[in-house]
C-alpha positions in Angstrom: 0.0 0.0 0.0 2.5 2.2 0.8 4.5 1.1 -2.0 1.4 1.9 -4.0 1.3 5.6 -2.8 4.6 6.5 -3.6 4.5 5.4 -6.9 1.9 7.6 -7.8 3.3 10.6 -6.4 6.1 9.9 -8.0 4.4 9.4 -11.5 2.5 12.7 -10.4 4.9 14.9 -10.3 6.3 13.6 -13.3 3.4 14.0 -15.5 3.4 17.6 -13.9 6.5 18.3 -15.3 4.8 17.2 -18.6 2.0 19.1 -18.4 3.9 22.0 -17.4 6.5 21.8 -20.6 2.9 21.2 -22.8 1.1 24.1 -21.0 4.5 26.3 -21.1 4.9 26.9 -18.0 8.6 25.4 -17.3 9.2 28.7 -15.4 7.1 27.9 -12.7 9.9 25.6 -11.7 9.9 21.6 -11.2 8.7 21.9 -7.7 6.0 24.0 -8.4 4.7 21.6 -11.4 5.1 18.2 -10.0 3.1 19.3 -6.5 0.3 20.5 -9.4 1.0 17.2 -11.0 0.3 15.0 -8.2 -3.0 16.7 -7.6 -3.6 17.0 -11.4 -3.1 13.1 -10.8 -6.0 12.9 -8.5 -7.8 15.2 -10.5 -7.6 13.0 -13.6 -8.7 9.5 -11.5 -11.8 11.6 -10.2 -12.5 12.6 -14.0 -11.6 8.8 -15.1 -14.3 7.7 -12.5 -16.7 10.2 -13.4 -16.6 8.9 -17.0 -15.7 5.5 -16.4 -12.7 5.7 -18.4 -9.1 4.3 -17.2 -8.3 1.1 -15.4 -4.8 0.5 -17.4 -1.5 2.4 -16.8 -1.7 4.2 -20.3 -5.2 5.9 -19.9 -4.2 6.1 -15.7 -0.7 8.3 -17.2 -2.9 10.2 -19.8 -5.4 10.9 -17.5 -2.9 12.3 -14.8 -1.3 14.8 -17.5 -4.7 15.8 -18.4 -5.7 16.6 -14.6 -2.5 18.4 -14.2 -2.9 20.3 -17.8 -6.5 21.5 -15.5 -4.6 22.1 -12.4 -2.5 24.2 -14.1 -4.5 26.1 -16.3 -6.5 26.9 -12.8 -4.2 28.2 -10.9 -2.5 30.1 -13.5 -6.1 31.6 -14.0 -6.1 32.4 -10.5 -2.9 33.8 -10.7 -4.0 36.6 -12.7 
C-alpha cells in the first residue's frame, strides 16, 4: 500500500513536469509543477471515474497529465 502511494506521487509529479513543458509553464519551476502534478493526478482518476474511463496504466498516465494540464490552467487563471 505504501509502495502503492509512492509510486503515484512519483508518477504525479512527473506527468506535472509534462503538463507544465505542454502548458509552457517550465518557469514555474519543477517543484512547483510536480506538487500541481500530483494533484492533477488525482484530478484526472476523479475525472476517469466520473466517465468511467481508465483502469490501465496508459489511460491512468494520460489521464494524470490531463488533470495536471487542468490544475495548471486553474491556478494560472487564478494567478491573474
Amino acid at each position: 500500500m505504501l509502495f502503492k502511494l509512492i509510486i503515484e506521487i512519483v508518477v504525479g509529479a512527473l506527468c506535472g513536469s509534462v503538463a507544465g513543458k505542454i502548458m509552457g509553464k517550465e518557469k514555474q519551476g519543477f517543484v512547483v509543477n510536480a506538487v500541481l502534478g500530483i494533484v492533477g493526478g488525482f484530478v484526472g482518476g476523479l475525472i476517469g471515474n466520473l466517465l468511467h474511463v481508465g483502469g490501465g496504466w496508459l489511460s491512468g498516465l494520460i489521464l494524470a497529465i490531463v488533470g495536471s494540464c487542468l490544475v495548471i490552467f486553474v491556478v494560472g487563471k487564478m494567478k491573474n
